[in-house]
C-alpha positions in Angstrom: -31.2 -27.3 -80.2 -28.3 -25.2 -82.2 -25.2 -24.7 -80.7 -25.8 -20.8 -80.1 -29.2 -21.7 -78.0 -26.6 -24.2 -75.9 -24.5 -21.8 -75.1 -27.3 -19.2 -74.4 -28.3 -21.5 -71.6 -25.4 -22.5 -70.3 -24.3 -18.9 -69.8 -27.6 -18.3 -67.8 -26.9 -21.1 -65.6 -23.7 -19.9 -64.5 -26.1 -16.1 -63.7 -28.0 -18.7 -61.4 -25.4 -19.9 -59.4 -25.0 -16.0 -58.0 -26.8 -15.3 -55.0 -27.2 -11.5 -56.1 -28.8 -11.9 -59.4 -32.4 -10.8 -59.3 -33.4 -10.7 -62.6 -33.0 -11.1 -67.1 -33.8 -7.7 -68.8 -34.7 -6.9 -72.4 -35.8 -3.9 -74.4 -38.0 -2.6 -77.2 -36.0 0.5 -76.6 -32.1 0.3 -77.4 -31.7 -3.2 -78.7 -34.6 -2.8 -81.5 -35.4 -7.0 -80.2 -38.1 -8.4 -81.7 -40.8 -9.9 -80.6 -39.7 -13.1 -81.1 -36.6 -12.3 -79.6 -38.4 -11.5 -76.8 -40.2 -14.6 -76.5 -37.3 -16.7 -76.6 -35.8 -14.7 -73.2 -39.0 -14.8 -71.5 -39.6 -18.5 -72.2 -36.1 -19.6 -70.8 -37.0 -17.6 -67.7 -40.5 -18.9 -67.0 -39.2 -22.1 -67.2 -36.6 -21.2 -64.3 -39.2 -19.1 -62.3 -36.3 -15.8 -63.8 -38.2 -12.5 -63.3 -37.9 -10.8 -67.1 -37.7 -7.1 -67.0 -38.8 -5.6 -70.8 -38.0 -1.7 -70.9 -40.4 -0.1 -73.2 -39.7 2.4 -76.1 -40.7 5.4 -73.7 -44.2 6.6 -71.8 -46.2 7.0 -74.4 -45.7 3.8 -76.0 -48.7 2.5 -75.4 -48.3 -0.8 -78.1 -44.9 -1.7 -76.3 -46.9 -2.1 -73.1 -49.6 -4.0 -74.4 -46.8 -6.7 -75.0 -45.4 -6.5 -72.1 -48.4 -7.0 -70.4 -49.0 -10.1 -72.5 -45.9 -11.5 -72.5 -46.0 -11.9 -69.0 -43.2 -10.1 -68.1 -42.6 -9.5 -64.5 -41.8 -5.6 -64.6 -42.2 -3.0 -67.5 -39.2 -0.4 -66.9 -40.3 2.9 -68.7 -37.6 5.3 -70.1 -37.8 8.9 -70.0 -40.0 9.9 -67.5 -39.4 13.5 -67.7 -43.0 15.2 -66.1 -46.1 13.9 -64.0 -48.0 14.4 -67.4 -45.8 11.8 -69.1 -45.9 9.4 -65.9 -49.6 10.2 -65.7 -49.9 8.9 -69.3 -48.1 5.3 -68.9 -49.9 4.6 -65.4 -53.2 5.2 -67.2 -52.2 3.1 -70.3 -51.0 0.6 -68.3 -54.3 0.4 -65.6 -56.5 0.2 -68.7 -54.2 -2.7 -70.2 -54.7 -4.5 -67.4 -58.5 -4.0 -66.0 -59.4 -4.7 -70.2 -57.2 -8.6 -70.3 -57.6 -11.7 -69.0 -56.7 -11.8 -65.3 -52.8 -12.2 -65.2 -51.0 -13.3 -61.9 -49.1 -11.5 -60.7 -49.5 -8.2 -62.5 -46.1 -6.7 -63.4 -44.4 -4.3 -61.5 -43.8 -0.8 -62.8 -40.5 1.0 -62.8 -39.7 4.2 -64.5 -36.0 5.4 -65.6 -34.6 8.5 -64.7 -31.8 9.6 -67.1 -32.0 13.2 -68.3 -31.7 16.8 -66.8 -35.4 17.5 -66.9 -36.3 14.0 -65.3 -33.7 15.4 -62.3 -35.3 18.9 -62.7 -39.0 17.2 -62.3 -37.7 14.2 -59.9 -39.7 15.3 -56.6 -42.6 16.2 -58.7 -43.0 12.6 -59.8 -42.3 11.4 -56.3 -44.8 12.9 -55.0 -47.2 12.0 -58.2 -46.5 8.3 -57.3 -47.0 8.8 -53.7 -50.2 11.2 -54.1 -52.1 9.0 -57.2 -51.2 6.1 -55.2 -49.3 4.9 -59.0 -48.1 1.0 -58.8 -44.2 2.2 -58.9 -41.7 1.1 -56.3 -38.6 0.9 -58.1 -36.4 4.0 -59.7 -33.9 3.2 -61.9 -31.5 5.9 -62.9 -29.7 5.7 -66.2 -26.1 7.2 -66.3 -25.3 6.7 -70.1 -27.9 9.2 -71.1 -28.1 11.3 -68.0 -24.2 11.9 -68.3 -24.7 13.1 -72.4 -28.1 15.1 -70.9 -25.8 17.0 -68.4 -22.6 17.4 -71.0 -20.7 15.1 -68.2 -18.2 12.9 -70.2 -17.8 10.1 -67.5 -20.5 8.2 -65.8 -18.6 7.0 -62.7 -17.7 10.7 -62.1 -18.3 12.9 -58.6 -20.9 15.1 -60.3 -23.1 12.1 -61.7 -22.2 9.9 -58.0 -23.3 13.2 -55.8 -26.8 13.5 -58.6 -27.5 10.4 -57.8 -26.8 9.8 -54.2 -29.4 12.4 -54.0 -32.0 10.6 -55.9 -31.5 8.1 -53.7 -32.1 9.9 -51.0 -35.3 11.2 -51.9 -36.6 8.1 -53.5 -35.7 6.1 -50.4 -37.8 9.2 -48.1 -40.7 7.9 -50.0 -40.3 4.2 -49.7 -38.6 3.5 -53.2 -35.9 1.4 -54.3 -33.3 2.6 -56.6 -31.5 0.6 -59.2 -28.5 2.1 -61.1 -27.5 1.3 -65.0 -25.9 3.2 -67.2 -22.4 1.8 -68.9 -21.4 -0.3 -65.5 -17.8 -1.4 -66.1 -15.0 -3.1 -63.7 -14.6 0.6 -62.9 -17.8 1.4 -61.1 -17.3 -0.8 -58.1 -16.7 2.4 -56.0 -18.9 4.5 -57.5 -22.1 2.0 -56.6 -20.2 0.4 -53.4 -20.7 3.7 -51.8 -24.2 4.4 -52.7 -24.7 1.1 -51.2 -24.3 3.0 -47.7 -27.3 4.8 -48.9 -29.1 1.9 -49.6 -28.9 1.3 -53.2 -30.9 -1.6 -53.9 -29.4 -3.2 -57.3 -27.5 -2.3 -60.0 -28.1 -3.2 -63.4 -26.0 -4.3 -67.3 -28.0 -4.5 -70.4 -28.8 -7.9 -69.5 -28.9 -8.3 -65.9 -30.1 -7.1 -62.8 -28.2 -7.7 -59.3 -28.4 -6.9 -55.5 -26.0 -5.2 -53.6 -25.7 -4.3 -50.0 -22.9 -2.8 -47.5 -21.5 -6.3 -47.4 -20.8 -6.3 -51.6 -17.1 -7.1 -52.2 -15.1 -6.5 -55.4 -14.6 -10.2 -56.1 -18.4 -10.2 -56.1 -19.1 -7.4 -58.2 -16.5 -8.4 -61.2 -18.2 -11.8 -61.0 -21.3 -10.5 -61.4 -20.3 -8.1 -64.7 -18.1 -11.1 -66.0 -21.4 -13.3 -65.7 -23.7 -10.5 -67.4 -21.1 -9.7 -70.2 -21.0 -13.5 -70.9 -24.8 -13.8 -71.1 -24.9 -10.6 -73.2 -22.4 -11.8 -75.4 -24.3 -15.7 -76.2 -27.3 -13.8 -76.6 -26.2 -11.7 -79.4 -24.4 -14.5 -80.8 -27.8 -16.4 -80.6 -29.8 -13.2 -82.3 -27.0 -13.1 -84.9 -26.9 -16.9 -85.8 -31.2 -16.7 -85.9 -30.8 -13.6 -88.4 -28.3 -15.5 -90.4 -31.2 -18.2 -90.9 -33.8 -15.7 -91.6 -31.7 -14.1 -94.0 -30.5 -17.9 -95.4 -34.8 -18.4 -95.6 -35.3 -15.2 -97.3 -32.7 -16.0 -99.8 -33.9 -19.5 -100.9 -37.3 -17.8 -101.3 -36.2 -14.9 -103.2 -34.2 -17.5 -106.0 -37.3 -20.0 -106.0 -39.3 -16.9 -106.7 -37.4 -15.6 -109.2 -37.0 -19.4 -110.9 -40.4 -19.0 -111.3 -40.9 -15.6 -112.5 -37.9 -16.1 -115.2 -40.2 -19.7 -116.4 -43.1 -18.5 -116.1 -44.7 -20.8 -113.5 -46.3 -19.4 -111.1 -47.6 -22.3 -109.2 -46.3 -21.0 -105.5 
């Protein structure tokens, strides 16, 4: 075990010790992780009986959820969920994933990200597409980085993306959803999700991390939260970095032997 691993799960320990982490997240999406990356996350959490979240490259990537699904992960969060075609399209991907593997218990949950002016534009369309279809959602998240840039609104923690998504809430809530917020969370949103809490916001979420909140969330508990997901972020990047570095080292021992070869003319590989 390398000292980067060490640290990875020593920094996830100290994410144990909070009562209002739920959950690890990872992503096809953003981070570009591989597979193997993957595995490693979703390894350390089976072991600890962690739910992993894995957000997908979009709806319609059908090969992203296929690993999910095989991975194990315990939900598949799907970005850019703008129409009741697009949703239409990853619930039907995703039922014939499932109904064409090997029985998996439990199934993973679905939740689908709402982070653009369309997805608000279309928002009780798919609420009722969930609710109608009967779709196995129960958890919205709603993305503030790239609904802020969608709505040419520079700051996330501002009055016009808090009011946007208090009333997301609101409606997601009328039909029996949760709601999870993400989106750049600094030491600075502590207001902006403490009052959504009074509308029953269920979580909020870092790149890495997922955590509960409720009406009872204090300050000293939110900054120990974000200073416990930044810390696991950070090892884990310094773990991804340290692998590449090995890769790279392998690629480069290969790449001179080959070349040894080539330049001798013996090509016994």
């Amino acid at each position: 075990m390398n000292q980067f691993y060490s640290k990875l799960l020593e920094s996830y320990s100290e994410l144990q010790k909070l009562e209002e982490f739920i959950s690890i997240k990872c992503e096809f999406e953003a981070e570009g992780s591989r597979l193997s990356d993957i595995l490693t996350l979703a390894n350390i959490c089976s072991k600890n009986s962690t739910p992993l979240t894995l957000k997908i490259g979009g709806p319609f990537a059908y090969r992203d959820m296929f690993e999910a699904i095989h991975i194990g992960v315990s939900k598949i969060l799907i970005p850019m969920v703008e129409s009741s075609f697009a949703l239409e399209n990853s619930i039907n991907n995703y039922l014939s994933l499932i109904s064409n593997s090997s029985p998996i218990e439990p199934l993973p949950e679905i939740a689908i990200n709402i982070e653009s002016k369309l997805s608000i534009d279309n928002f009780k369309e798919l609420l009722d597409s969930i609710i109608i279809y009967k779709y196995p959602i129960n958890n919205i998240v709603i993305g503030r980085s790239d609904l802020s840039s969608s709505l040419d609104i520079n700051q996330v923690d501002s009055d016009e993306i808090f009011n946007i998504s208090n009333k997301l809430l609101y409606l997601a809530s009328t039909k029996g959803l949760i709601v999870t917020i993400g989106g750049n969370i600094t030491l600075n949103s502590f207001d902006f999700i403490y009052r959504l809490c009074k509308s029953n916001l269920h979580s909020f979420e870092t790149r890495k991390c997922t955590f509960r909140v409720s009406s009872q969330f204090t300050k000293i508990r939110f900054y120990k939260c974000l200073k416990s997901a930044l810390a696991f972020e950070l090892s884990w990047l310094k773990y991804k970095r340290n692998i590449s570095l090995v890769r790279s080292n392998e690629d480069a021992l290969r790449i001179k032997s080959i070349e040894i070869k080539l330049d001798n003319s013996n090509l016994d590989i």
